[in-house]
DODOFI-997173 format. One record per residue: residue number from 1; x negated, y negated, z of N, C-alpha, C in turn. Coordinates in steps of 0.001 Angstrom, whole numbers, plus 500000, padded with zeros to 6 digits. Atoms other than C-alpha are relative to their C-alpha. Layout:
% residues N
   pos   n_east   n_north     n_up   ca_east   ca_north    ca_up   c_east   c_north     c_up
   NUM        X         Y        Z         X          Y        Z        X         Y        Z
...
//
This chain:
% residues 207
   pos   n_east   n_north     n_up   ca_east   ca_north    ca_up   c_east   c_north     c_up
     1   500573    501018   500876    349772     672035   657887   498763    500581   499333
     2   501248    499194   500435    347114     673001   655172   498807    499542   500340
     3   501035    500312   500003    343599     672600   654699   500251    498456   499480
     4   500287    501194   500718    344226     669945   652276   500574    498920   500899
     5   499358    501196   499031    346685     668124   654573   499391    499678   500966
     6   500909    500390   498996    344613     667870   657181   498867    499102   499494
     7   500806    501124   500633    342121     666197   655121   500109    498501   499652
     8   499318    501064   500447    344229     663943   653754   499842    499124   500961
     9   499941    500817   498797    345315     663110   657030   498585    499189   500765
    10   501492    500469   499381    341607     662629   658472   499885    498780   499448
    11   500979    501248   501004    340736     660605   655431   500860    498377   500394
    12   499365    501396   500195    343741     657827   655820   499878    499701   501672
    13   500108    500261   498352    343594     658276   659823   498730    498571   499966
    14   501080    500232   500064    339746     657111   659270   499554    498472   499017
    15   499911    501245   500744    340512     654427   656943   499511    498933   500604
    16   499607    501231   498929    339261     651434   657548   499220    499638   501507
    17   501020    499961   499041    337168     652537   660321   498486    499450   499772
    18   501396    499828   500510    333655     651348   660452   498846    500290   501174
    19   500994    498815   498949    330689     652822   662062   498986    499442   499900
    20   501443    501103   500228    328466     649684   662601   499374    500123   501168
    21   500728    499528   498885    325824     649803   665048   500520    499120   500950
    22   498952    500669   498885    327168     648474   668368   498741    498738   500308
    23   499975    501549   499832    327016     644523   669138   499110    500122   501550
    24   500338    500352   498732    325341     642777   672215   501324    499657   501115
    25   498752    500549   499467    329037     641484   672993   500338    501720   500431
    26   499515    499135   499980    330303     644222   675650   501450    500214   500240
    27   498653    500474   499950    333678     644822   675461   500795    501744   501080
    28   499215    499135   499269    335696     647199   678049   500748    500367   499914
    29   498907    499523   500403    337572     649496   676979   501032    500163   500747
    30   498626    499543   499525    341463     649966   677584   500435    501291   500450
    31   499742    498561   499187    341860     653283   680220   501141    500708   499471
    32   498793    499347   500579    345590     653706   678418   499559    500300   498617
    33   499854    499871   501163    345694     655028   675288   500923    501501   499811
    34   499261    498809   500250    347391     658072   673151   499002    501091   501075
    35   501318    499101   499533    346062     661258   675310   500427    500864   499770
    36   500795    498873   500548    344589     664312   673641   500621    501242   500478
    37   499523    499147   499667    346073     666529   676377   501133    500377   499958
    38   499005    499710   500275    349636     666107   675682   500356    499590   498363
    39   499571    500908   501425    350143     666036   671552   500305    501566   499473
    40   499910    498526   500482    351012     668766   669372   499131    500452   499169
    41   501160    499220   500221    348967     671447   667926   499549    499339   498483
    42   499868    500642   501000    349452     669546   664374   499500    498903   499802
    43   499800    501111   499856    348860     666287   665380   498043    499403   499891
    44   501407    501270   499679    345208     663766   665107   499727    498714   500298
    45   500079    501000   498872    344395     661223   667422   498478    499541   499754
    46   500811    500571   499805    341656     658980   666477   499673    498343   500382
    47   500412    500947   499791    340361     655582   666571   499960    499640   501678
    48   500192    500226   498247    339558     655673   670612   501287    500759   500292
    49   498585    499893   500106    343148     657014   670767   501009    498855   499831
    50   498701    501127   500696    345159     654381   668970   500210    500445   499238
    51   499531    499426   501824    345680     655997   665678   500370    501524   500575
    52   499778    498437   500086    347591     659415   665325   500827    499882   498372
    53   499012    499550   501003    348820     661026   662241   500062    501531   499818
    54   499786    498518   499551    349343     664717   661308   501317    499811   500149
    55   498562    499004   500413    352604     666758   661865   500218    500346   501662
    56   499864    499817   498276    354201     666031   665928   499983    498531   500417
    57   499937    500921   499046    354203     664436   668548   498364    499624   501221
    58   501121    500651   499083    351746     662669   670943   500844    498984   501057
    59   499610    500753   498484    352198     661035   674767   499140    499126   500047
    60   501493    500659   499547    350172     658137   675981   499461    500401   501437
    61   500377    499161   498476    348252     658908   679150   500463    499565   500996
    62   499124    500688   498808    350081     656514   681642   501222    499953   500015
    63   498762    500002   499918    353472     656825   682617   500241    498241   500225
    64   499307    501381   500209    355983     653346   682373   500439    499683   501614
    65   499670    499951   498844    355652     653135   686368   500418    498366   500287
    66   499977    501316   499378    355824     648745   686616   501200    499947   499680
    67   498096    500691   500372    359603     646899   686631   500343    499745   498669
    68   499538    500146   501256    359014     645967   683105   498697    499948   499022
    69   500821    499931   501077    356657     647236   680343   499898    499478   498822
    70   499638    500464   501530    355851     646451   676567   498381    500777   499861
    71   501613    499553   501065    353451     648283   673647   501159    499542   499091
    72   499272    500016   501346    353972     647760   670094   498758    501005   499694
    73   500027    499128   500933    353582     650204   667595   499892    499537   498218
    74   499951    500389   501693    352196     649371   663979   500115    501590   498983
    75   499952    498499   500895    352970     651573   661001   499211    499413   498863
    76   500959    500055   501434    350124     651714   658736   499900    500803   499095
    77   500644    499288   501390    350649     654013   656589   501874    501115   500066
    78   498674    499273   499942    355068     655349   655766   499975    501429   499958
    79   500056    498802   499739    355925     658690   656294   501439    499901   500843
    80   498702    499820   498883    358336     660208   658940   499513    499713   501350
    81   501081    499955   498960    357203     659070   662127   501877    499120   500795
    82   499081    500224   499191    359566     658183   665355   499036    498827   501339
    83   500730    500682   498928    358662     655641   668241   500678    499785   501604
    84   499209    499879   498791    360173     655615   672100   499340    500681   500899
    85   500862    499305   498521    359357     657280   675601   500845    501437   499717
    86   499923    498158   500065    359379     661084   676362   499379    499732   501654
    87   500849    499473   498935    358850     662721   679743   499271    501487   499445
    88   501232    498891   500460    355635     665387   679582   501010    501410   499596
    89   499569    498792   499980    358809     668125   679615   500623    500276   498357
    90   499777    500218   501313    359419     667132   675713   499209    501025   499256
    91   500966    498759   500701    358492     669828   672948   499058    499024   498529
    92   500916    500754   500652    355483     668013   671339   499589    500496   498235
    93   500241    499210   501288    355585     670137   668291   500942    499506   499088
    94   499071    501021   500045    358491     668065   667537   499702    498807   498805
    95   500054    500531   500778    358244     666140   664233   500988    498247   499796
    96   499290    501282   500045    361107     663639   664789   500290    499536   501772
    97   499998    499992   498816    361734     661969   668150   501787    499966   500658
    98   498595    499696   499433    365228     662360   670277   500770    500935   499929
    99   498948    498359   500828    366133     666071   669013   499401    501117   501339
   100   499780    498688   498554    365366     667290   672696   500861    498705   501155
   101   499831    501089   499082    366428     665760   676167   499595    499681   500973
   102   501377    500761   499731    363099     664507   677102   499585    498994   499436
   103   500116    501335   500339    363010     661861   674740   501034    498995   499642
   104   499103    501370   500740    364458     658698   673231   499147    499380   498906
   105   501022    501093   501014    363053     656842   670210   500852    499523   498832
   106   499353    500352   501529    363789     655081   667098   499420    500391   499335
   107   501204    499104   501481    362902     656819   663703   500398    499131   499017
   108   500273    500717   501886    362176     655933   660265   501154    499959   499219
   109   498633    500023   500920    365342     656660   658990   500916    499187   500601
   110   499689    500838   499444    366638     653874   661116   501103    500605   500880
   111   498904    499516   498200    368411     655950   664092   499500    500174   501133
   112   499863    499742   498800    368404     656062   667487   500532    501184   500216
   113   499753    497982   499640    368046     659743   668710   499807    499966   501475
   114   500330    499629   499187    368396     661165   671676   500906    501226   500278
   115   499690    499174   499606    368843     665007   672996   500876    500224   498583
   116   499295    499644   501436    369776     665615   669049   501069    499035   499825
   117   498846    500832   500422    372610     663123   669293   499523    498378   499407
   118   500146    501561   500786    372656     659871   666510   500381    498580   501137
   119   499956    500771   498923    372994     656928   669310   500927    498707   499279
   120   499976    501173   500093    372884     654213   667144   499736    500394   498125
   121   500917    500503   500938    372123     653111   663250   499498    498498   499669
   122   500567    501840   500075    370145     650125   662672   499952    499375   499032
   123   500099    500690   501235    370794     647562   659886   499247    498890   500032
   124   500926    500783   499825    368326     645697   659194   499688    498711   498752
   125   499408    501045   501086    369493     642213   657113   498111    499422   499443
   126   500817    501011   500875    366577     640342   654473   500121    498935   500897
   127   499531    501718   499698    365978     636677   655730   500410    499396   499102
   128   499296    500567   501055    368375     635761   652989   501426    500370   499933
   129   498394    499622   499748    371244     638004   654425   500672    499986   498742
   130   499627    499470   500737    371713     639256   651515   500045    501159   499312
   131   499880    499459   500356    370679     642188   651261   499738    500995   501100
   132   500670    499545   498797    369498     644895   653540   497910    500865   499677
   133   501266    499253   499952    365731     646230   654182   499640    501059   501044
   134   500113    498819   499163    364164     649319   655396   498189    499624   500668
   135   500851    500110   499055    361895     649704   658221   498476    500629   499302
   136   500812    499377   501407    358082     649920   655949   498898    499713   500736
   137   501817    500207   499497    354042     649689   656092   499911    498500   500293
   138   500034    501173   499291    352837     646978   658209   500932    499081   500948
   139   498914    500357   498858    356073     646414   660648   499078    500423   501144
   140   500670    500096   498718    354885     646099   664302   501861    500265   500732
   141   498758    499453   499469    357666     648152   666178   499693    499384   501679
   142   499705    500136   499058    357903     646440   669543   500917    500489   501380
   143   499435    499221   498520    358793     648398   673106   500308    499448   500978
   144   500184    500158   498863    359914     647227   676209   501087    500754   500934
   145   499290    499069   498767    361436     649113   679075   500227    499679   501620
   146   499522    500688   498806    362899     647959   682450   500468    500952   501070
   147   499185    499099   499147    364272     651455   684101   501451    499454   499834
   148   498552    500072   500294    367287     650070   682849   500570    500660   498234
   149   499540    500270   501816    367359     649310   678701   498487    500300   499549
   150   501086    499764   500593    364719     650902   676709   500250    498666   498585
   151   499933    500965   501167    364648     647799   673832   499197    499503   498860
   152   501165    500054   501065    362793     647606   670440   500324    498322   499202
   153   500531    501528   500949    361779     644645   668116   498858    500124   499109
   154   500359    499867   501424    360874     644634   664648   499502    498559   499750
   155   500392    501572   500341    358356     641880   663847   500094    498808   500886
   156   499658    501151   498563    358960     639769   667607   501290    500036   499541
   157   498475    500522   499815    362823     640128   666605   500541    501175   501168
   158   499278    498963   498842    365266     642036   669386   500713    500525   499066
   159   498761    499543   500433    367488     644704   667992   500773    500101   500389
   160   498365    500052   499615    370782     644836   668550   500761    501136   500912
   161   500523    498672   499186    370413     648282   670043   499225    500007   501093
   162   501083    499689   498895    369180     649352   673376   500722    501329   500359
   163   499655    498685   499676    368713     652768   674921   500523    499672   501395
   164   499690    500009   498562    370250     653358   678433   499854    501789   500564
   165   499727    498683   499271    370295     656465   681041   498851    500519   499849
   166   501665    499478   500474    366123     657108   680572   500231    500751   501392
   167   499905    499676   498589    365495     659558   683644   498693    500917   500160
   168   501586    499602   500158    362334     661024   684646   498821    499287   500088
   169   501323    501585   500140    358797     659337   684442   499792    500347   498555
   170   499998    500767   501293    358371     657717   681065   498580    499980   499543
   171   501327    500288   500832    355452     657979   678835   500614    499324   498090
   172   500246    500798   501242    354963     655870   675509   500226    501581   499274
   173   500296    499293   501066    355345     658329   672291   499744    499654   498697
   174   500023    500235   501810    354673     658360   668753   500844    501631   499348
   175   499085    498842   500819    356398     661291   666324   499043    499303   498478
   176   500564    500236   501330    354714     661516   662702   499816    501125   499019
   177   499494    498712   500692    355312     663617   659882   499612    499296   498424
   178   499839    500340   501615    355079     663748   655580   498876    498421   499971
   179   501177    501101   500502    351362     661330   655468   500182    498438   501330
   180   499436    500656   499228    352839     658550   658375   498746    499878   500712
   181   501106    500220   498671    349869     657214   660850   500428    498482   500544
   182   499221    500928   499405    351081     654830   663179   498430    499532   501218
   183   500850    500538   499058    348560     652622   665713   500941    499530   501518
   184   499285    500536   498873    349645     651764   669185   499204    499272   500289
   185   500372    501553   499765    349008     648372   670282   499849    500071   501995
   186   499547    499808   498100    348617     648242   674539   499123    498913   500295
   187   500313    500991   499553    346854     645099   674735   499749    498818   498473
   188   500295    500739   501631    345996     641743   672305   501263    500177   499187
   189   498611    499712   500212    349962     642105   671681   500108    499093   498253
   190   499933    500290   501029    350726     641054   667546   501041    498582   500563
   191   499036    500556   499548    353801     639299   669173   500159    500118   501225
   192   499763    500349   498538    354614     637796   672748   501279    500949   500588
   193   499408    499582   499533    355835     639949   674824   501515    499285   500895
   194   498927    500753   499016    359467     639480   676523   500014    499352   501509
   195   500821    501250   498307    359652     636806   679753   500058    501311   500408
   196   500129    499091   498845    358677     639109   682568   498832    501421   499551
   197   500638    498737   500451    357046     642161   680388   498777    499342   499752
   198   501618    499524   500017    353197     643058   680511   500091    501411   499436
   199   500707    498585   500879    351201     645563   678969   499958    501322   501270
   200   500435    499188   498777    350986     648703   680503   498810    500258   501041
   201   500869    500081   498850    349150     649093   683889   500156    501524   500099
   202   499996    498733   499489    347908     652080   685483   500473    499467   501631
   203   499093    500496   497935    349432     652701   689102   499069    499178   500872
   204   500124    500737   498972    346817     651722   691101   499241    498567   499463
   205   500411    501470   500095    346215     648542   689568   501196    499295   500115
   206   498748    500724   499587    349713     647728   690340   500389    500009   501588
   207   500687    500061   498766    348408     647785   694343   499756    498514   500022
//
């Protein structure tokens, strides 16, 4: 990635950010987020680690250890970008997600990948069912995972699609490519999570 792209990237990552002097209200930050140590060499990870964009992949720092998880995933800004779990043995340099077999995700071009193989394609009807629409800026990609059915949701809807056969321990990913910066959501959910699913926990708060 060049000089300039990297800039680019900084500048829209940074968007939006503001850099006001800090409040009396203290607020405690969330221990999960994207982490720094597993992303690829391409890749930028800001806003606390919620925001990545750049050229790769990125892990979050907690594995999907409870009976039934949920994050959502906003896309602020189109590009190529992929969303789903990866174990740490995934090649993070990796631009789209499911083209090893360490991950699973849904991408932008509306497929279900995994270990290079097409799974699934996703059609995605207008509320007028009449026409079809593509997956764009400002969708809130919804996750949840059970050790059974990895299952996404576009906007609080279920897709019609679910992954099966996940194996390994499970971390959250993002994939982002061609200008794409995507936010991960892990608490303050846009949309209600499914009965039973919570936000991710770390292990020993699940003690």
């Amino acid at each position: 990635m060049s000089s300039l792209s990297v800039f680019c990237c900084l500048k829209g990552c940074l968007n939006g950010l503001r850099l006001n002097p800090p409040t009396q209200q203290i607020h405690k930050p969330n221990p999960i987020q994207l982490d720094t140590s597993f992303m690829g060499y391409e890749v930028v990870v800001v806003k606390g680690g919620q925001r990545v964009c750049g050229a790769g992949a990125v892990l979050g720092n907690a594995p999907l250890v409870q009976s039934k998880s949920y994050f959502e995933v906003k896309v602020q800004q189109g590009g190529t970008w992929s969303i789903g779990l990866a174990t740490r043995q995934t090649d993070l340099s990796l631009t789209v997600g499911g083209m090893d077999e360490f991950s699973w995700a849904l991408c932008s071009d509306h497929l279900f990948r995994h270990n290079k193989h097409e799974l699934h394609k996703l059609v995605l009807p207008c509320d007028s069912n009449e026409s079809l629409r593509s997956l764009q800026e400002g969708d809130v990609i919804g996750v949840a995972f059970d050790h059974i059915q990895l299952k996404f949701f576009v906007n609080g809807s279920e897709l019609d699609y679910s992954i099966t056969n996940i194996k390994g321990t499970s971390y959250p990913v993002l994939y982002v490519d061609d200008g794409a910066i995507l936010d991960i959501i892990l608490e303050h959910f846009n949309f209600s999570p499914p009965s039973g699913f919570d936000k991710i926990m770390l292990e020993q708060s699940l003690l």
